[in-house]
C-alpha positions in Angstrom: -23.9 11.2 23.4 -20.7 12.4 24.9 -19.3 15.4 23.7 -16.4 17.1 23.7 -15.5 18.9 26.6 -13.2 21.8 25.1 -13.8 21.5 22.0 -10.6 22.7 20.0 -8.5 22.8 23.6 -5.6 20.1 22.8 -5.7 16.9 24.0 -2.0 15.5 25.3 -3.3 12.0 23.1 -5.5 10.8 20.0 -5.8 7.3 19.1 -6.7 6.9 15.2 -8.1 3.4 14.5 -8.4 3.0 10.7 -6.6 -0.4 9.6 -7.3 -0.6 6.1 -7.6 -0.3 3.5 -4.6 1.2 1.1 -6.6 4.2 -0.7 -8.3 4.7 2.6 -5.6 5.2 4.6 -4.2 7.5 2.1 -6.8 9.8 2.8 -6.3 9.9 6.7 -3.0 11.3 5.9 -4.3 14.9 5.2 -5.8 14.8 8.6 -3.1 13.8 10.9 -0.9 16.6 8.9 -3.8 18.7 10.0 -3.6 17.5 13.6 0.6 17.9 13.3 0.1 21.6 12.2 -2.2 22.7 14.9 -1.5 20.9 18.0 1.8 19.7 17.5 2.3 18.5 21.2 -0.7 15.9 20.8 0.7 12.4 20.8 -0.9 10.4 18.3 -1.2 6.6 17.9 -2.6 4.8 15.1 -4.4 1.3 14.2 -3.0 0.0 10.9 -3.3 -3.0 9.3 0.2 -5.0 8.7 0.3 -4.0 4.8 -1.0 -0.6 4.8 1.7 -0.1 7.3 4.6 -0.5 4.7 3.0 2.6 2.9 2.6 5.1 5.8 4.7 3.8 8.9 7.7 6.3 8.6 5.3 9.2 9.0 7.0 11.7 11.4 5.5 11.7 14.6 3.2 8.8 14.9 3.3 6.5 17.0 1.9 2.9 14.5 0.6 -0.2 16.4 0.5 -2.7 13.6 -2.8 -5.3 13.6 -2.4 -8.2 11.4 -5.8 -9.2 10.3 -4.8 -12.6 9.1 -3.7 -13.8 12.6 -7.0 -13.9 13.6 -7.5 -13.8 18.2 -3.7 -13.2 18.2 -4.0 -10.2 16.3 -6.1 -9.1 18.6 -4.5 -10.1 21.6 -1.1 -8.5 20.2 -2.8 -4.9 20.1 -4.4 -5.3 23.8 -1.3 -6.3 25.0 0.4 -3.3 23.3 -2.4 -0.6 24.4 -3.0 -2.5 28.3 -2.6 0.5 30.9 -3.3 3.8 28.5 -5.6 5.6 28.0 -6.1 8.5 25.4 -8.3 11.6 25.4 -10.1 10.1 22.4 -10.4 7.8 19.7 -11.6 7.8 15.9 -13.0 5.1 14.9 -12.6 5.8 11.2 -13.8 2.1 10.3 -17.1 0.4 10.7 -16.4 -3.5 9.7 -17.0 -5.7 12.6 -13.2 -6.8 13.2 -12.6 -2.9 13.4 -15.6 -2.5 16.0 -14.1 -5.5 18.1 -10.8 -4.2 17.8 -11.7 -0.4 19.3 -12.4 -2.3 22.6 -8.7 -2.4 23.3 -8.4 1.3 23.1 -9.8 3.0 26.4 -10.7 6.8 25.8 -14.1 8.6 27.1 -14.8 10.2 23.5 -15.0 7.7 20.9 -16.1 9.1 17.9 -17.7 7.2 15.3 -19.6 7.4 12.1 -22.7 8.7 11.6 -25.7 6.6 11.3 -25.6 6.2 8.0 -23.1 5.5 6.8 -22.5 2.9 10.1 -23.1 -0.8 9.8 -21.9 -3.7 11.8 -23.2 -2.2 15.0 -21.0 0.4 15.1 -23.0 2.8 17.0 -22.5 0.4 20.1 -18.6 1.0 20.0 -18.6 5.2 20.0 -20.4 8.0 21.9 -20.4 10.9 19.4 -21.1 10.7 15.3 -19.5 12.9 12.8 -21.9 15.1 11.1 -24.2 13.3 8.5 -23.4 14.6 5.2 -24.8 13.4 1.4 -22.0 13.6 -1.2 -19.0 13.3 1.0 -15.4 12.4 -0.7 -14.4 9.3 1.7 -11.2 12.0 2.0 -13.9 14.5 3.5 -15.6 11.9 5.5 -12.1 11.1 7.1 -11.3 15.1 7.7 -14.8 15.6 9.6 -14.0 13.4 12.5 -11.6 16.3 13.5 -15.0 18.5 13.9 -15.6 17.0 17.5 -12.5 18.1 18.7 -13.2 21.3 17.5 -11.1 21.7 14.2 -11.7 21.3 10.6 -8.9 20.5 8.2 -9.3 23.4 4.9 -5.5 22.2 3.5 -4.7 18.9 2.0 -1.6 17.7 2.3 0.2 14.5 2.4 4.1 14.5 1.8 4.1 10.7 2.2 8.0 9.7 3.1 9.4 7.9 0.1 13.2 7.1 0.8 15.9 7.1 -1.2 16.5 4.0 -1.9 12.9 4.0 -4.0 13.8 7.0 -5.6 16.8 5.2 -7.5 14.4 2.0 -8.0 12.1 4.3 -10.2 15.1 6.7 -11.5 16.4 3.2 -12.7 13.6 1.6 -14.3 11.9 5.2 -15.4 15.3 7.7 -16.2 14.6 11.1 -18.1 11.1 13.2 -18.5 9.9 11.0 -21.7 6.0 11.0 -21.0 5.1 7.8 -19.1 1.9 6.0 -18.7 1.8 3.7 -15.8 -0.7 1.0 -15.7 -2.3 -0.8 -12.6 -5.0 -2.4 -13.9 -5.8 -5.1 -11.0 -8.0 -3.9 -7.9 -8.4 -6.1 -4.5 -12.5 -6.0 -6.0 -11.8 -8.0 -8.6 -15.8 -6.5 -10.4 -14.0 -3.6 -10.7 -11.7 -4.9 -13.1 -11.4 -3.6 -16.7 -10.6 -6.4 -19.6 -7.2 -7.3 -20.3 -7.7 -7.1 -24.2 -8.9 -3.3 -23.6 -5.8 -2.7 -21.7 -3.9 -4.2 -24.0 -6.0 -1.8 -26.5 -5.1 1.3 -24.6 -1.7 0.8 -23.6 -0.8 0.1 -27.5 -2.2 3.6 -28.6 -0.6 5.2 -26.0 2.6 3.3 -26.9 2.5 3.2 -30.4 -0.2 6.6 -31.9 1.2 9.0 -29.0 4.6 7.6 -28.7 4.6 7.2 -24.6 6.4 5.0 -22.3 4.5 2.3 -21.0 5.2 0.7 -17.5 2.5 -2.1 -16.2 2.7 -2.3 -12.4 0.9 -4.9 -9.9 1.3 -6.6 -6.9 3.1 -10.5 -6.4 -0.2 -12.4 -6.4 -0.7 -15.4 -9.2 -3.6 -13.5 -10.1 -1.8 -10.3 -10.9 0.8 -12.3 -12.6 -1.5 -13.9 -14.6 -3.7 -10.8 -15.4 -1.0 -8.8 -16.6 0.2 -11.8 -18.7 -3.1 -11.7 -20.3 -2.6 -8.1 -21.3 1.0 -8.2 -22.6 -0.3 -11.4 -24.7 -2.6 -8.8 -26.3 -0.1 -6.3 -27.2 2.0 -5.4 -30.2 4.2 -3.2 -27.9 6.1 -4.2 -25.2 5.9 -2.6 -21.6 8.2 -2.2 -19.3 6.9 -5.0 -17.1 7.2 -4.6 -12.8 4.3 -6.5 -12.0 5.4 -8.0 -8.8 9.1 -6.7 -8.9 8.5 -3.3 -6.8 7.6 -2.2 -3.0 5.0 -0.3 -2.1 7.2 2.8 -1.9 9.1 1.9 -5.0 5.7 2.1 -6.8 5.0 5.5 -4.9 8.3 6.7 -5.8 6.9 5.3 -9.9 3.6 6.8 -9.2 5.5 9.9 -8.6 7.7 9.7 -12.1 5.0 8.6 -13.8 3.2 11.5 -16.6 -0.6 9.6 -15.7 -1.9 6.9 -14.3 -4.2 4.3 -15.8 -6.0 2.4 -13.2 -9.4 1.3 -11.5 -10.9 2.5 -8.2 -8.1 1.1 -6.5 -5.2 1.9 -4.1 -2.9 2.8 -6.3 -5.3 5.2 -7.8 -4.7 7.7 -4.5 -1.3 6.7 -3.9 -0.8 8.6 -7.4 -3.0 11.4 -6.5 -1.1 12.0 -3.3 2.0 12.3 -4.8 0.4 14.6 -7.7 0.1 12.8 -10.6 -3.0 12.6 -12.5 -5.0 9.7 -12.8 -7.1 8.4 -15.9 -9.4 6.2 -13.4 -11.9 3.9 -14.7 -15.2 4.2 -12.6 -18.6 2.3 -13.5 -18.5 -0.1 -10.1 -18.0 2.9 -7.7 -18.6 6.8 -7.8 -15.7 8.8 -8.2 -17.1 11.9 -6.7 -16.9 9.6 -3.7 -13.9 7.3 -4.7 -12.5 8.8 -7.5 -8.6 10.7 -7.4 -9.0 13.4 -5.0 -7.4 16.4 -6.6 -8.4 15.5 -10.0 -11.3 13.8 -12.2 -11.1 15.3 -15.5 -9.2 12.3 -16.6 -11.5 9.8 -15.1 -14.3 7.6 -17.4 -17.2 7.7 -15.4 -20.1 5.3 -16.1 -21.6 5.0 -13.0 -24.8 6.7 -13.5 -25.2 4.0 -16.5 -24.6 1.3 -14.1 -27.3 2.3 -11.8 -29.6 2.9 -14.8 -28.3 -0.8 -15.9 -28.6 -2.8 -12.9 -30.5 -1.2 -10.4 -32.8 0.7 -13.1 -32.5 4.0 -11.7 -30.7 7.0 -12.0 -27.0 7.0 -9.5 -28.7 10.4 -7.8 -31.7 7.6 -6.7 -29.4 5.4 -4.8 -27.7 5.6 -1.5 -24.4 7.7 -1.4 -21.5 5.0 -1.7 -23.6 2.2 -3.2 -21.2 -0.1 -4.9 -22.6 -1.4 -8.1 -19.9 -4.7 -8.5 -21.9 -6.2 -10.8 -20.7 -9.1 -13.2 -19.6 -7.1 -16.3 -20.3 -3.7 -14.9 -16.5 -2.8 -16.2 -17.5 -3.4 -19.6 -19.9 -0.1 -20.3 -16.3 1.5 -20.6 -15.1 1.1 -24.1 -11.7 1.0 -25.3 -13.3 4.5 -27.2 -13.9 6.1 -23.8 -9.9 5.3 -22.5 -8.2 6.5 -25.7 -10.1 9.8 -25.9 -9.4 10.7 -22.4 -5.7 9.9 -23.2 -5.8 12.2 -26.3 -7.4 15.4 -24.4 -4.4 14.4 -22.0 -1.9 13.9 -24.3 -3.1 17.2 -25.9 -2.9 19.3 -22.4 0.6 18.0 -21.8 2.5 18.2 -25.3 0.7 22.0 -24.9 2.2 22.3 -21.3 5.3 21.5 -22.6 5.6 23.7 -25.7 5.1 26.6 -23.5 7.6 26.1 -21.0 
């Protein structure tokens, strides 16, 4: 394996290849503000995918090379054509899916640093020449940050400051005005296992409506599927939401996220958007681990019924299985009860109106 040849000297380039997908790129954020803060000369250029993008692509400093996945050889083609004739003093390969492997071939740099060889699939190992330390246990945020250890830093602040501009700050000013304790709901993941039932949404969202006397928002993205989920919960309800389910961008919802008291939500994007921006998050974990996947900053909030999953459908304990085993299982979602939402939202509700009468 190659290594690095001054480790912690700075390099004039990086080239960060991590595409997708929206949570994940959230948590490279911490670790180009750690690359900003110590070698601020470095040039560095990152891989994105077209939508995550939209999120991240006013970052200060960066220089974004957009691959669109859907566009199949041209999408390729489009990023060679872009990167033909440099060459940067290294690459991380922060993704290990196939299209990702294929894709680091148009980035020319003589450390490539990869995964580990555990957590690689796909034949990763044949596209980098030094691994990031193995490590049991990780946060995929800490996973990110150790692929600065090769270059002979290690990131011990997290910070984000995600640009959200104006113009999303009056869309959520707008639809969310005044400090009147807000629940925002995204209850749809892109792994659709991982989805909770609408009824026990619907459940939820009227206690926290109607027994603690919050505002409600449901949020979601433009697809039918989204549209017709989040019909299915309001159909449920004897309160009414404020409804944005396909009606904001994805800074509008950051600039929401940010507004917002909590955030009720599966292991999904959203779910770190709204940790990066500080908010808590009430996460709803039985597919995926949330010491791995789970809000960042913040997990007291967070149902976790993972380790009854595993004991459920793989018939061990979640310690017994590989670190980031995914248990998307039909009806996995359904060993959280309504019961297990409502008194996470009451300890919450507690902490807050407590927060608030001492101010």
């Amino acid at each position: 394996m190659e290594q690095v040849a001054a480790a912690g000297t700075e390099p004039a380039s990086l080239c960060l290849l991590r595409t997708s997908a929206i949570g994940d790129v959230t948590h490279v954020v911490p670790m180009v503000r750690t690359l900003q803060a110590h070698w601020p000369d470095t040039r560095l250029t990152w891989l994105i995918g077209k939508l995550e993008h939209k999120l991240v692509g006013d970052l200060a400093g960066v220089e974004f090379i957009v691959f669109d996945k859907h566009a199949g050889r041209a999408g390729h083609r489009t990023v060679r054509e872009k990167l033909a004739g440099r060459r940067f003093d290294a690459l991380l390969h922060m993704q290990v899916a196939l299209r990702s492997n294929l894709l680091s071939l148009s980035v020319k740099a003589p450390l490539r640093i990869g995964y580990d060889r555990a957590r690689s699939k796909d034949l990763h190992g044949l596209f980098v020449n030094c691994r990031i330390a193995a490590r049991h246990g990780q946060h995929v945020l800490d996973a990110m940050a150790s692929f600065l250890e090769p270059l002979g830093l290690r990131q011990t602040e997290v910070r984000w400051d995600i640009p959200i501009p104006g113009e999303a700050h009056a869309f959520a000013e707008r639809h969310l005005p005044g400090d009147a304790p807000t629940l925002l709901v995204s209850p749809v993941s892109s792994h659709r296992l991982r989805n909770w039932r609408p009824e026990r949404y619907a459940a939820a969202m009227d206690h926290a409506a109607l027994a603690l006397g919050w505002r409600v928002v449901l949020c979601g993205g433009p697809s039918a599927f989204e549209r017709e989920f989040a019909d299915a919960i309001l159909a449920g309800m004897s309160s009414r939401p404020l409804d944005l389910v396909g009606k904001d961008t994805l800074k509008q919802l950051l600039a929401l996220l940010q507004r917002a008291t909590l955030v009720l939500c599966p292991d999904s994007g959203p779910m770190h958007m709204a940790n990066a921006v500080g908010t808590p998050v009430l996460g709803l974990h039985a597919a995926s681990n949330p010491v791995r996947s789970g809000p960042y900053s913040d997990r007291r909030w967070c149902v976790d019924r993972y380790d009854a999953a595993a004991r459920k459908f793989r018939r061990k304990p979640a310690e017994a299985l590989p670190w980031g085993t995914k248990l998307e299982y039909p009806g996995v979602m359904d060993l959280i009860g309504v019961d297990d939402v409502l008194e996470r939202l009451a300890a919450f509700d507690a902490q807050h109106r407590g927060a608030a009468a001492r101010a």
